[in-house]
N, C-alpha and C positions, 0 to 999 in steps of 0.2 A: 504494500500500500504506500500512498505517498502523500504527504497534505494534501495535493485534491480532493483525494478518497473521503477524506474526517469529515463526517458528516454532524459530528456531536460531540463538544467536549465539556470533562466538569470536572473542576479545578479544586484543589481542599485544601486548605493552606491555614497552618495552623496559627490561633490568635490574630487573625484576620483585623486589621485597621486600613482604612481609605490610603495610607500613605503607600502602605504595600505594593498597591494597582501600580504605581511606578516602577516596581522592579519586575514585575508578573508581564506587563503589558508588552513591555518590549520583546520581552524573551520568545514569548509567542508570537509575536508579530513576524520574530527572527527567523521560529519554525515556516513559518505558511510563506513567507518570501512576498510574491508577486502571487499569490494565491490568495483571492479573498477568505478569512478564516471562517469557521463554522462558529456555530453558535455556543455560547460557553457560560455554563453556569457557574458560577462561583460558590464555594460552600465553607465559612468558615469553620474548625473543630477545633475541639481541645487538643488532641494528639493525633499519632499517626500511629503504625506499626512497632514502628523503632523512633527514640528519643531522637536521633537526630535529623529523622524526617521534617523537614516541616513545609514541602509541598508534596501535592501528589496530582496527578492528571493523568486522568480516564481519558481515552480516544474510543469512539465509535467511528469504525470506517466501513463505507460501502462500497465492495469490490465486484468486478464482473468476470 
């Protein structure tokens, strides 16, 4: 699959505050290039997996 494909993302990013969107936004904007990105919900949480997660992003992709 390739950004194209991402039909669906959702993003979880732990202790979630407005300033964040500045280091999130870009990175993905980095992924999709020249590719309009899909749609992205954002989901603040308390933790992740592991203590030193503190994002995480889900892709949905539709392939042929």
């Amino acid at each position: 699959a390739t950004p194209s494909d991402v039909v669906r993302l959702r993003t979880y990013v732990v202790d979630h505050r407005p300033e964040k969107l500045g280091i999130i936004v870009p990175e993905i904007a980095k992924f999709y290039g020249e590719v309009d990105p899909a749609p992205n919900t954002l989901v603040g949480v308390a933790a992740l997996a592991l203590p030193d997660f503190l994002i995480e992003i889900e892709a949905t992709a539709a392939i042929s």
